[in-house]
Each structure stands twice: as C-alpha cells, then as structure tokens.
C-alpha positions in Angstrom: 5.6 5.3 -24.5 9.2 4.2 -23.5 9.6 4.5 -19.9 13.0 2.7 -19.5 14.8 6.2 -18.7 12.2 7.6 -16.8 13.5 7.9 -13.1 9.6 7.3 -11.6 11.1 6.3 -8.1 10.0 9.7 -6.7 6.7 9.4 -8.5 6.2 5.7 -6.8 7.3 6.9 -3.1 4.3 9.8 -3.2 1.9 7.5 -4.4 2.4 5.0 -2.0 3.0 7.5 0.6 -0.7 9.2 -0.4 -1.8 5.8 -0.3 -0.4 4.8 3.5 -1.9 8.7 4.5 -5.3 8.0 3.0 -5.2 4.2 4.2 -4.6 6.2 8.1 -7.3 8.6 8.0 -10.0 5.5 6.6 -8.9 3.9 9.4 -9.3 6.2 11.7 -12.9 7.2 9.9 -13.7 3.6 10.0 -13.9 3.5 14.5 -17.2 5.4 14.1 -20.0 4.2 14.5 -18.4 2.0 17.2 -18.8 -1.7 17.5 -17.1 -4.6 17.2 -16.3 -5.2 13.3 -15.6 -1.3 12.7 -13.0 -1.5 15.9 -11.5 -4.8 14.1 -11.5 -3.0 10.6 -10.0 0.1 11.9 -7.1 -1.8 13.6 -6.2 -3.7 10.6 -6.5 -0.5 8.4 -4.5 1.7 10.6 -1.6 -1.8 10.8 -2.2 -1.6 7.1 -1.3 2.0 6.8 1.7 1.7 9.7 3.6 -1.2 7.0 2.9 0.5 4.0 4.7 4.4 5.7 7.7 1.9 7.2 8.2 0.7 3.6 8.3 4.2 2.3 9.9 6.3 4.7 12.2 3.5 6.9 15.5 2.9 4.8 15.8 -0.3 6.0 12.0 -2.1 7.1 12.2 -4.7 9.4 12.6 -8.4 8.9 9.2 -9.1 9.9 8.1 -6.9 7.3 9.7 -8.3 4.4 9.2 -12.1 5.2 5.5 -11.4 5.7 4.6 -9.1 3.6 6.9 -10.0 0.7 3.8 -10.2 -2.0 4.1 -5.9 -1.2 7.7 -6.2 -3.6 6.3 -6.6 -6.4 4.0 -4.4 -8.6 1.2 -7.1 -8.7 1.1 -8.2 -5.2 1.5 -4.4 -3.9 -1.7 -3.1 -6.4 -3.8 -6.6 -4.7 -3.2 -4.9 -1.6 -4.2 -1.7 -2.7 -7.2 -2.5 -4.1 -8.7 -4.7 -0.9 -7.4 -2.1 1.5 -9.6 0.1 -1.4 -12.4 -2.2 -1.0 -12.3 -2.4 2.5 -12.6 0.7 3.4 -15.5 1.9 0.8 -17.7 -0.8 2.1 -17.7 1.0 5.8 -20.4 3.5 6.3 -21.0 5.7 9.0 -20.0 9.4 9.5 -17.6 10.5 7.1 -18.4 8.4 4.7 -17.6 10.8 1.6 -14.4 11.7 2.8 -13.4 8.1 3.5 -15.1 7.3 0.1 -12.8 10.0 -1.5 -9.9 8.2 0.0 -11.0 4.6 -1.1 -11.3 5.6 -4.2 -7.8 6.9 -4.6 -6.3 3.8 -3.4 -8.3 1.8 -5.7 -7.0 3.9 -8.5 -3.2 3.3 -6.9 -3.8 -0.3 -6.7 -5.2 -0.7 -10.5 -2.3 0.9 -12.0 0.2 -0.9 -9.7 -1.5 -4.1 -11.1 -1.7 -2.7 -14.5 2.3 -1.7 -14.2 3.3 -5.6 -13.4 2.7 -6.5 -17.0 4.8 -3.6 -18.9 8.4 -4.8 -19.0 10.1 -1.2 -19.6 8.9 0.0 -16.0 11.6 -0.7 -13.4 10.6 -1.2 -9.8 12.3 1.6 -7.2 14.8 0.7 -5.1 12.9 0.1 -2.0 11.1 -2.7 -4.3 13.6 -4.8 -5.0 15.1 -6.9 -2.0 18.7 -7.0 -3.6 18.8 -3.6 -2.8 17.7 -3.5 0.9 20.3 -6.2 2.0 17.9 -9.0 2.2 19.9 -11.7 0.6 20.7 -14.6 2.9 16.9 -14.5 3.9 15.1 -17.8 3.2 11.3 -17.2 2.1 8.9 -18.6 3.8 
C-alpha cells in the first residue's frame, strides 16, 4: 500500500497521545504495593508519560526535551521507547495488574509498529517529528 498521500499526522498524535495516557495511569498503578523500586518505577513512568504529552500537545517542547530526548524524533528511537516503557510496566505486579497489563500491552503494540514504520520509506514523519519544523536549527547535538 502507497502511503505517500496519506495525511497520518492526526493518526500519529492519538497514538502517542493514548500512549503518554496509558504510560500515566501505569505509572500511577505502578506506586502500589509501596516500596522503594515501585516508588522509583512509578516516578520515572509518570516523567516518561509527562515528555511524551509535552511532545504531543506543547507546540513548541522545550530545549531540554529535544537535546535529551532527541532519539524520540525518529520512528525507531520513539518505538525503543515505547516498547521498554511497555516492558517496564508489564513486569510490575501488584493490584491492578490487568488493567496496567491492558495498558502495557498497548504501548508495546505502539512501540512495534513505530519500529516497524522506520524502515518503509513512503511514510513521512508529522510535523512535531521533524526538528526543521519546530525551529530547532542552530542547536548543536550533544
């Protein structure tokens, strides 16, 4: 199938919006029972799902965001990221476990076909993707 004139930017916002939503409530899921490594996990997760909504919804993320987290412009590094915040989360047990399983396994699915889209040449990336775009071009990379 030819996607080069399919407009999926819409299609790529909800799923990365689903995936920052689901990435939240695992997080949240994930204090319970509460020590030490489900605190930690749950921080990271709910940082996690905090930079992946400022991507989406933010017109303009920060600098901090883009020099850091640069690997999340690109359909490879952005599915990665998906699929260990997927990982992550599925390996927590503890109460709510199936809805947080649910939710895992939706952002491994994301993740996969993120990956999968990095090697098919007609898809485009959306706008907020591509750091041309988002005024980013006198940055150095680290």
């Amino acid at each position: 199938m030819d996607w080069a004139g399919c407009d999926l930017t819409y299609i790529f916002k909800l799923s990365n919006i689903i995936v920052g939503a689901c990435t939240a409530l695992g997080g949240i899921l994930s204090f319970f029972p509460i020590s030490l490594s489900s605190l930690i996990i749950s921080i990271y997760t709910i940082l996690f799902a905090a930079i992946i909504l400022a991507l989406e919804i933010h017109p303009a993320p920060p600098i901090t965001i883009q020099t850091y987290f640069s690997f999340l412009y690109s359909f490879l590094g952005r599915g990665v990221f998906y699929v260990f915040i997927g990982a992550l989360l599925l390996l927590q047990d503890g109460p709510g476990y199936v809805l947080k399983a649910i939710a895992s396994w939706l952002i491994l699915a994301i993740g996969g076909v993120y990956a999968v889209l990095e090697f098919i040449p007609s898809v485009q990336k959306p706008e907020n993707m591509v750091i041309d775009s988002l005024g980013f071009d006198d940055i150095e990379t680290v």
